[in-house]
DSSP file (Angstrom, degrees, kcal/mol; ACC not computed):
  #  RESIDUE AA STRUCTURE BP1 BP2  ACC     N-H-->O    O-->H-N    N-H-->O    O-->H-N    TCO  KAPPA ALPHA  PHI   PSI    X-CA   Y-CA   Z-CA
    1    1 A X              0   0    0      0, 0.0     2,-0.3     0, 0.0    27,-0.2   0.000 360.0 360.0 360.0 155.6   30.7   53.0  -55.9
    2    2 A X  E     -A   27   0A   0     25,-2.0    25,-1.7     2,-0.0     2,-0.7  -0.625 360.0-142.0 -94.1 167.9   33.8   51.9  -54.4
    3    3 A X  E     -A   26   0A   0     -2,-0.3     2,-0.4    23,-0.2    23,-0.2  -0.884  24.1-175.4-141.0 124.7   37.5   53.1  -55.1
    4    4 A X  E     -A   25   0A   0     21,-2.4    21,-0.9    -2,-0.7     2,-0.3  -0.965  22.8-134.9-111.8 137.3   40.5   50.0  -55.0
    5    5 A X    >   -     0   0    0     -2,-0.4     3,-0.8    19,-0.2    19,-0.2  -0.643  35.0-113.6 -22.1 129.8   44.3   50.3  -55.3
    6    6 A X  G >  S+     0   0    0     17,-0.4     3,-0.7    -2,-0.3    18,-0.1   0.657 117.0  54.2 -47.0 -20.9   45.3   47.8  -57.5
    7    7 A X  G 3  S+     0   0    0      1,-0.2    -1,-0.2    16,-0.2    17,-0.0   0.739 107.3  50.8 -86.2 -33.1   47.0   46.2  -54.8
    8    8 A X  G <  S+     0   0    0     -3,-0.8    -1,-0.2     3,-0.0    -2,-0.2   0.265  81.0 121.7 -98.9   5.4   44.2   46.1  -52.7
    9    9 A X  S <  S-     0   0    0     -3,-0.7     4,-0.1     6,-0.1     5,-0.1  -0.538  80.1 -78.9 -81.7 160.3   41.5   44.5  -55.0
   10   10 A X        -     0   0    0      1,-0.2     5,-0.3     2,-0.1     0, 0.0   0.304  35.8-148.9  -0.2 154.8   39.6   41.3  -54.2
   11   11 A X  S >  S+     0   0    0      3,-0.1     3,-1.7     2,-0.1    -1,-0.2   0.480  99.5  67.7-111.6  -6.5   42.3   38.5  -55.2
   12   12 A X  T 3  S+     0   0    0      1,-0.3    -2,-0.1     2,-0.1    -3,-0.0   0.289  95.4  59.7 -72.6  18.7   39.0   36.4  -56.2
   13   13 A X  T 3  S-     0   0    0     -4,-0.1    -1,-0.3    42,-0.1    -3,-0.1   0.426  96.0-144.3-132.6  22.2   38.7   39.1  -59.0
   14   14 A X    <   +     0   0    0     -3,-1.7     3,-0.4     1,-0.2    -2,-0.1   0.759  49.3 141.9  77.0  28.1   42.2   38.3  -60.6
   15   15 A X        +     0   0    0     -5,-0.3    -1,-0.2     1,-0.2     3,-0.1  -0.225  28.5 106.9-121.2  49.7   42.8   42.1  -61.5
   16   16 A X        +     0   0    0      1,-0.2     2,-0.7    -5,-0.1    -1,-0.2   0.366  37.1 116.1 -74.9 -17.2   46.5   42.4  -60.8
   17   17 A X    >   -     0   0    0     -3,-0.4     3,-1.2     1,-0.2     2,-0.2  -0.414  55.9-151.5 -71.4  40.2   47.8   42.5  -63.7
   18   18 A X  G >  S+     0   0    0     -2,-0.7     3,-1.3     1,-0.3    -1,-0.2  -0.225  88.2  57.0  22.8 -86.4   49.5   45.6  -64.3
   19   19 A X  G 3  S+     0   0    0     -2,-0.2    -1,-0.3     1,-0.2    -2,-0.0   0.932 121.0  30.4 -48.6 -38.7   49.1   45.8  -68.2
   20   20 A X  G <  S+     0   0    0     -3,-1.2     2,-0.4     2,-0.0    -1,-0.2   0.617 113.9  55.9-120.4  27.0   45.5   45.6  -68.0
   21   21 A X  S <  S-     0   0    0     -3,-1.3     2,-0.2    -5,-0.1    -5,-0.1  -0.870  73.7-133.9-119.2 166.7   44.2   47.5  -64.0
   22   22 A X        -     0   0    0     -2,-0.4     3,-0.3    -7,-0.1   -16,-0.2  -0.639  27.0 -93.9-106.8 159.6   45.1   50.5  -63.5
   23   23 A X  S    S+     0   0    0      1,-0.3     2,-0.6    -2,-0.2   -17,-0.4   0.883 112.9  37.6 -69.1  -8.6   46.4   51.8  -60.4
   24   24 A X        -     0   0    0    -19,-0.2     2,-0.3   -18,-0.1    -1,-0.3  -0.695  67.5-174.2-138.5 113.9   43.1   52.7  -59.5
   25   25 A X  E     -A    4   0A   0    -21,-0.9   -21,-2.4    -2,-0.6     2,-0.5  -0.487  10.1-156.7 -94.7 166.8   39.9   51.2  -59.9
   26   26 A X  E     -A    3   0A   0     -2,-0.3     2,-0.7   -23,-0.2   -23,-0.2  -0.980   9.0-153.0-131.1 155.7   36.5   52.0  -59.3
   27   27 A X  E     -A    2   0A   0    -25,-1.7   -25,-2.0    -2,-0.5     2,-0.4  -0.950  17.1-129.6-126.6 106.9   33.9   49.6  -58.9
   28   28 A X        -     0   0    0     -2,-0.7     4,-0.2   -27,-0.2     3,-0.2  -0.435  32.8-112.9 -50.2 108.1   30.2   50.5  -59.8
   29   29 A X    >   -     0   0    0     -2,-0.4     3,-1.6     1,-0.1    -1,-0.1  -0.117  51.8 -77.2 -44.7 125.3   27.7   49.6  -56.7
   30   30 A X  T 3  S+     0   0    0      1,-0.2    -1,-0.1     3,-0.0     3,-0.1   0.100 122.3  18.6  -4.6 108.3   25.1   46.4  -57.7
   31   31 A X  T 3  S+     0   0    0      1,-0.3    -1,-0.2    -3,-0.2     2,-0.2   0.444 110.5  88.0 100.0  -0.4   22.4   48.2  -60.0
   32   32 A X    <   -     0   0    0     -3,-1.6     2,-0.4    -4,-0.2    -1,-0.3  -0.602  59.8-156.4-129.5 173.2   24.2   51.1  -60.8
   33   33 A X        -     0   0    0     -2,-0.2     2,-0.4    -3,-0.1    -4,-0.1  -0.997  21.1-128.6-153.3 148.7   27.0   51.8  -64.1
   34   34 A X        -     0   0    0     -2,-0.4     2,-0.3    -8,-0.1    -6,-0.1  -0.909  36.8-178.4 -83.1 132.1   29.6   54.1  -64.4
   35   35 A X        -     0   0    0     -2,-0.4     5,-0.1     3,-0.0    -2,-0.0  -0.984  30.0-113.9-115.0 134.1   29.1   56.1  -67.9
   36   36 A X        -     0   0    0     -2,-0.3     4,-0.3     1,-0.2     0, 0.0  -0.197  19.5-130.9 -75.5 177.6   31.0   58.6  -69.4
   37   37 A X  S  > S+     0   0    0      2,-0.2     4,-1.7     3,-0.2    -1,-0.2   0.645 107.5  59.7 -89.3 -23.9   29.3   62.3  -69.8
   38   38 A X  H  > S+     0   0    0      1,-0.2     4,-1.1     2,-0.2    -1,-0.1   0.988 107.2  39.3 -93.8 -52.3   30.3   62.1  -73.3
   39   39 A X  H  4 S+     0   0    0      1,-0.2    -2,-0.2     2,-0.2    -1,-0.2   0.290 109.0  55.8 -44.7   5.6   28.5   59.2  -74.2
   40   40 A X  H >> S+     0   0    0     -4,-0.3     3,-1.5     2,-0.1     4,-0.6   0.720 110.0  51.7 -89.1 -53.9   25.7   60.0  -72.4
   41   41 A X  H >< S+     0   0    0     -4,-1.7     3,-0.9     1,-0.3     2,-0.2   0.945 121.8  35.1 -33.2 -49.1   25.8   63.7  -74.7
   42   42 A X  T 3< S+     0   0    0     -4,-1.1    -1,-0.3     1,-0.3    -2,-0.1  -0.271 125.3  41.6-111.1  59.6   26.0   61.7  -77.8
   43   43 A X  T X4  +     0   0    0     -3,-1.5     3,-3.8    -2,-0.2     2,-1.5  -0.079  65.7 146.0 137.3  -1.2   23.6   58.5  -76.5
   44   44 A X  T << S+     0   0    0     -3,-0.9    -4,-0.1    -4,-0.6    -2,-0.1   0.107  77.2  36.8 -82.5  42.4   20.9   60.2  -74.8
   45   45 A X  T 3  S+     0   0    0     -2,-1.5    -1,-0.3    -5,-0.2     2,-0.1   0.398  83.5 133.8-143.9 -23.7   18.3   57.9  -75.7
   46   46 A X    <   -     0   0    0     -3,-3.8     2,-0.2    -6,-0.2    -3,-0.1  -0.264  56.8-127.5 -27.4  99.4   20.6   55.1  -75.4
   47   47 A X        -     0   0    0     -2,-0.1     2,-0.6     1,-0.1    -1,-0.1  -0.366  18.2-131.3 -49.7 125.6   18.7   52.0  -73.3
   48   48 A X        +     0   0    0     -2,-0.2     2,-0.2    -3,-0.1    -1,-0.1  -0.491  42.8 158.9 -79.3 135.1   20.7   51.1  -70.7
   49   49 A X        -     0   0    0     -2,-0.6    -1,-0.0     1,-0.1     0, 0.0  -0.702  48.9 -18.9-142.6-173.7   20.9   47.1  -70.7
   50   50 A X        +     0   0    0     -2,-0.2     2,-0.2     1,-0.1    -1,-0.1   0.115  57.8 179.1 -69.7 144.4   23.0   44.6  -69.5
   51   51 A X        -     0   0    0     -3,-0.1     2,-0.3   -18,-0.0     3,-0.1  -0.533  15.6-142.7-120.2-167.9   26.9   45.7  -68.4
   52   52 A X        +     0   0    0     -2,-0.2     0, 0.0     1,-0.1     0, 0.0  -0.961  65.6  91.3-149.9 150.5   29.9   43.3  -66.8
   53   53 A X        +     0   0    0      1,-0.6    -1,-0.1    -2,-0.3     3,-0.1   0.085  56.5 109.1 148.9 -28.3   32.0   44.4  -64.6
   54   54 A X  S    S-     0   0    0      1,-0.2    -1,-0.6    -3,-0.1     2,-0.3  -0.166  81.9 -75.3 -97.3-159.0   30.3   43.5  -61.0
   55   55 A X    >   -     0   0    0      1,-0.1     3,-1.0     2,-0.0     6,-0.2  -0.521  35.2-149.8 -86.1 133.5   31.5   40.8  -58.2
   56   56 A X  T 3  S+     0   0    0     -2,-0.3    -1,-0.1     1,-0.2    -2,-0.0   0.348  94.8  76.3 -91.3  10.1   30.2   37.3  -59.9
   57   57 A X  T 3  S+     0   0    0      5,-0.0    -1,-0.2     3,-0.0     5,-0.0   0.594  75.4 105.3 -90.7 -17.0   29.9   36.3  -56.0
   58   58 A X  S <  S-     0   0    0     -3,-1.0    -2,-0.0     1,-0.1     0, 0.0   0.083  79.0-134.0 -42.4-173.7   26.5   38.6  -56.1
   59   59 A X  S >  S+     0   0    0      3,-0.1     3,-1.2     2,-0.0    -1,-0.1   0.478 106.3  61.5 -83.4 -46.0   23.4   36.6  -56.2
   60   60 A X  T 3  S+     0   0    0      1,-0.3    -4,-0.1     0, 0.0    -2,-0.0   0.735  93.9  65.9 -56.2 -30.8   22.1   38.9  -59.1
   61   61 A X  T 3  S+     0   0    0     -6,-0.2    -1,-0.3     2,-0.0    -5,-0.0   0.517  79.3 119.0 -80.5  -0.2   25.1   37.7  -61.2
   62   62 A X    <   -     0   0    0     -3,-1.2     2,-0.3     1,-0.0    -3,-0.1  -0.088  48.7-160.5 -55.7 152.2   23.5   34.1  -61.2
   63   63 A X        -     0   0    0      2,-0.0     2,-0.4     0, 0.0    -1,-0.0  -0.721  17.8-111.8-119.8-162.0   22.7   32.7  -64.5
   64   64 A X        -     0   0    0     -2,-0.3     2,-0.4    16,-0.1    16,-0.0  -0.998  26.7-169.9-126.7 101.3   20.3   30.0  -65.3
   65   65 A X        +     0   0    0     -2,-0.4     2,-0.3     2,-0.0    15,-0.0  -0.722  11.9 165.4-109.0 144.1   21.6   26.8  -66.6
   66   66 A X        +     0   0    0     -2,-0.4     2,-0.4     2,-0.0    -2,-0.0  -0.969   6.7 177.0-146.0 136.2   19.2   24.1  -68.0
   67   67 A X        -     0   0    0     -2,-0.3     2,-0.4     2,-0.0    -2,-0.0  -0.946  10.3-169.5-158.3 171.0   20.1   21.4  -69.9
   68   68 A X        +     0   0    0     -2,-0.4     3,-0.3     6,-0.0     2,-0.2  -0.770  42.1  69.5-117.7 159.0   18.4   18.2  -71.6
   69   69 A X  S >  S-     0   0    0     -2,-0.4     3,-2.0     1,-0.2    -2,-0.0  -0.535  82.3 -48.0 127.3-172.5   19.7   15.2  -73.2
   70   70 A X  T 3  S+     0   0    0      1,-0.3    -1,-0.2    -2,-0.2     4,-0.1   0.768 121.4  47.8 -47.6 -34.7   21.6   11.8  -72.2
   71   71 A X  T 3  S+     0   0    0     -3,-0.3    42,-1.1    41,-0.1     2,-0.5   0.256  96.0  87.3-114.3   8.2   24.2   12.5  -70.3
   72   72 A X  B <  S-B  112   0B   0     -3,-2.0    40,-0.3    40,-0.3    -3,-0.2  -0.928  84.9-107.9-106.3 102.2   22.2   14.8  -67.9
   73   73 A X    >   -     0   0    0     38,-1.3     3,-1.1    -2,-0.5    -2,-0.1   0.120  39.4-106.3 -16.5 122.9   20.4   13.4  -65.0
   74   74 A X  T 3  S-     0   0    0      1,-0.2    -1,-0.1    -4,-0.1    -6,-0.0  -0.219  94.7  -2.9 -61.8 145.3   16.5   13.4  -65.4
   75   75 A X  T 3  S+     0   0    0      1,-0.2     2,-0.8     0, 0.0    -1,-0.2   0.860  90.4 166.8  62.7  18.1   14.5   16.2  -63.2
   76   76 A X    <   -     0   0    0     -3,-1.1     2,-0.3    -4,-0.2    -1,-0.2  -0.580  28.7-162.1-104.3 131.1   17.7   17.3  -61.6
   77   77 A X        -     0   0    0     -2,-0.8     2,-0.4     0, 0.0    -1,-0.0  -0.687  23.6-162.3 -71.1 135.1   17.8   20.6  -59.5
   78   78 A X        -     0   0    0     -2,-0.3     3,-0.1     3,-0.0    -2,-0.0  -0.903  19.5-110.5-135.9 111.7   21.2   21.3  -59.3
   79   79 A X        -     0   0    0     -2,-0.4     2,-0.1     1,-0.1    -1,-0.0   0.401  48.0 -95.9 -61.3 164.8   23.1   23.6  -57.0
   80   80 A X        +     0   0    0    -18,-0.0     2,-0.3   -16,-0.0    -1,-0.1  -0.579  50.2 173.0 -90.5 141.7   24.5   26.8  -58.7
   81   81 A X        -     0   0    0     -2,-0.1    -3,-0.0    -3,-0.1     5,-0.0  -0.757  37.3 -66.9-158.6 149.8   28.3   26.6  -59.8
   82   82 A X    >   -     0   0    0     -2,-0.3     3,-0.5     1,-0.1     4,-0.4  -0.090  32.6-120.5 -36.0 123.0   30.5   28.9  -61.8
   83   83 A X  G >  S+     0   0    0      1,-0.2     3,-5.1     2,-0.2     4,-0.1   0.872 112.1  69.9 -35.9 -44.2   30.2   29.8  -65.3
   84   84 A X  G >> S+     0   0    0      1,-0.2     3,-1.6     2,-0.1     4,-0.7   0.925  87.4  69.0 -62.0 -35.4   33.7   28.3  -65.8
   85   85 A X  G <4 S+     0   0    0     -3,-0.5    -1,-0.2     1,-0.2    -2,-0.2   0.804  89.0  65.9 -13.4 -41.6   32.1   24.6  -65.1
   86   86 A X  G <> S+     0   0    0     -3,-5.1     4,-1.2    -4,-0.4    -1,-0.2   0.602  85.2  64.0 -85.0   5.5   30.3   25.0  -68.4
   87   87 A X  H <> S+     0   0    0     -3,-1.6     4,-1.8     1,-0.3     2,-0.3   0.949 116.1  33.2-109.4 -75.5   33.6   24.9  -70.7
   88   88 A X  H  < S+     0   0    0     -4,-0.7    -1,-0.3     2,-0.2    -2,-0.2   0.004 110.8  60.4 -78.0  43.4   34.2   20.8  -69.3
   89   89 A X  H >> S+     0   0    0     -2,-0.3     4,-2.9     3,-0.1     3,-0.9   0.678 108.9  42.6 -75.0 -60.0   30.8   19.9  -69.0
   90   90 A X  H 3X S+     0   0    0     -4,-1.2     4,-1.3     1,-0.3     3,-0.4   0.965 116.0  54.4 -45.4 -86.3   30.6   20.7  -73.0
   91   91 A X  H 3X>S+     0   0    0     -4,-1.8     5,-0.9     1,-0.3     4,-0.7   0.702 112.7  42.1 -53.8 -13.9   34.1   18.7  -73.3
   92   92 A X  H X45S+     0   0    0     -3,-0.9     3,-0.7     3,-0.2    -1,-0.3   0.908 106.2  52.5 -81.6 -42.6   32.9   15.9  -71.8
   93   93 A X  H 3<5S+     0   0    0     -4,-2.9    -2,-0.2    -3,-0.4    -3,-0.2   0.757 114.9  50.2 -51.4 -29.3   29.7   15.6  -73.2
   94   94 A X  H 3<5S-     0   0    0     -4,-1.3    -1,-0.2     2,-0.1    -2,-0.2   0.434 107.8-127.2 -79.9 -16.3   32.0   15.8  -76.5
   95   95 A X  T <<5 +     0   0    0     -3,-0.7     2,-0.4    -4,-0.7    -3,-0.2   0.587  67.2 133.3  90.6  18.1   34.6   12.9  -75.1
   96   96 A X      < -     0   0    0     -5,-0.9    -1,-0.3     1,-0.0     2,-0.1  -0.828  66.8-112.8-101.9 149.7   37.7   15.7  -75.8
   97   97 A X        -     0   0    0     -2,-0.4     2,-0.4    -3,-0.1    -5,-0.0  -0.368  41.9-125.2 -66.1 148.5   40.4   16.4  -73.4
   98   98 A X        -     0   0    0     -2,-0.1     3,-0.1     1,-0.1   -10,-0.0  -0.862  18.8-105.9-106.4 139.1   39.9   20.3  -72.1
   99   99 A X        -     0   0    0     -2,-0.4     2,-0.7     1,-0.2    -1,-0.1   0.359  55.8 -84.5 -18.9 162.5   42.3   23.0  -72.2
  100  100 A X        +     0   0    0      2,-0.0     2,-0.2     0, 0.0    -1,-0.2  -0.867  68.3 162.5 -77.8 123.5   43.6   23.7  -68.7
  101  101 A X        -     0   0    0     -2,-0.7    -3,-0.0     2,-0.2   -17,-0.0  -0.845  56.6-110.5-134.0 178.2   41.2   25.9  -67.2
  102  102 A X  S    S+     0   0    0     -2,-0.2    -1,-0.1     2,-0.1   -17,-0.1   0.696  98.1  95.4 -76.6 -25.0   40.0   27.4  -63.4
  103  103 A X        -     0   0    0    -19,-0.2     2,-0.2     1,-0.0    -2,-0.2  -0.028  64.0-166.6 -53.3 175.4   36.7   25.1  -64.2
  104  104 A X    >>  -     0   0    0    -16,-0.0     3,-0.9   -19,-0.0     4,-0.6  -0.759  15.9-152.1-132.1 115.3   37.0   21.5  -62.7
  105  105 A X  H >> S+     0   0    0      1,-0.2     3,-2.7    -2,-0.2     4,-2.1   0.952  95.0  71.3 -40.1 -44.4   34.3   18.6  -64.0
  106  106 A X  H >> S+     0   0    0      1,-0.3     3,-0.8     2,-0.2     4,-0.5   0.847  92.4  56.0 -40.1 -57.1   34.7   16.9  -60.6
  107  107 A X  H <4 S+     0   0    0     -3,-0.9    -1,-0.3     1,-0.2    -2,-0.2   0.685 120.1  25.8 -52.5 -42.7   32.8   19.8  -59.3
  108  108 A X  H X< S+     0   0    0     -3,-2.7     3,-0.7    -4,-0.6    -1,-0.2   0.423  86.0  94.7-123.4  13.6   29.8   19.2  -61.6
  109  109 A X  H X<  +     0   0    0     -4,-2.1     3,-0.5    -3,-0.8    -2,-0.1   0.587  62.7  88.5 -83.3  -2.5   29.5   15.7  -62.7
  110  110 A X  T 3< S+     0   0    0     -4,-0.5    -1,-0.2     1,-0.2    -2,-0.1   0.931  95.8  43.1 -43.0 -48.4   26.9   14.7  -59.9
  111  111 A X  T <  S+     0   0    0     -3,-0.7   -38,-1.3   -39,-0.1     2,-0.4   0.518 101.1  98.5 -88.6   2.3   24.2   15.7  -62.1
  112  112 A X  B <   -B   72   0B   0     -3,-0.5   -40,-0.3   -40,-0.3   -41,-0.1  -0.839  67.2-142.6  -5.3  60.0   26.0   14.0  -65.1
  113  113 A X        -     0   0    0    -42,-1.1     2,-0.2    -2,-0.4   -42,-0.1  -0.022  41.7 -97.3 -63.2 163.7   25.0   10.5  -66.3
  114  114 A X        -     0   0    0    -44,-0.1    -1,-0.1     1,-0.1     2,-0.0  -0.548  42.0-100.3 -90.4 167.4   28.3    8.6  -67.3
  115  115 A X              0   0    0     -2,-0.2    -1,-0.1     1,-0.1   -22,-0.0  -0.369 360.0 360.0 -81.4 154.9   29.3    8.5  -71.0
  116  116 A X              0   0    0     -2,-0.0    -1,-0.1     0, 0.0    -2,-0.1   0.451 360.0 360.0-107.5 360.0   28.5    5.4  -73.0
């Protein structure tokens, strides 16, 4: 694992805030979880399954996007982009203006047909 200062974290992980880091974080290594000892006591059968928490710059953290319909280019492989992307792709395909968010459409409307 690794051990941050708040001051010293990533700034691509946005964890600055005061009210919610702590002055010290720890960061679990790819493949691995932090768990407390008391929930392990009262859990010990628990399957361990999927947690949040690592660098979304991993490779592992990828997800899998697919999608079908009009407004999606036929056959298209499409290079892998940010979860936040999928929040305007969905408001466009839906012809409403989006919240301000870190996503941008620009970024992923190459594989996009235009709206009719």
């Amino acid at each position: 694992f690794s051990v941050y200062r708040r001051e010293h974290l990533p700034a691509r992980w946005r964890l600055d805030n005061a009210d919610r880091t702590g002055d010290i974080v720890v960061v679990a290594d790819e493949s691995w979880q932090l768990f407390a000892r008391t929930l392990t006591a009262k859990y010990p059968a628990a399957p361990l399954g999927g947690v949040h928490g690592y660098d979304r710059h991993l490779p592992s953290m990828a997800a899998t996007f697919i999608a079908d319909g009009p407004r999606f280019a036929d056959s298209a492989v499409v290079e892998s982009f940010d979860n936040v992307e999928v929040y305007g792709i969905i408001a466009d395909i839906l012809g409403v203006a989006p919240a301000d968010t870190d996503g941008d459409i620009a970024r992923v409307r190459y594989f996009m047909t235009p709206a009719h």
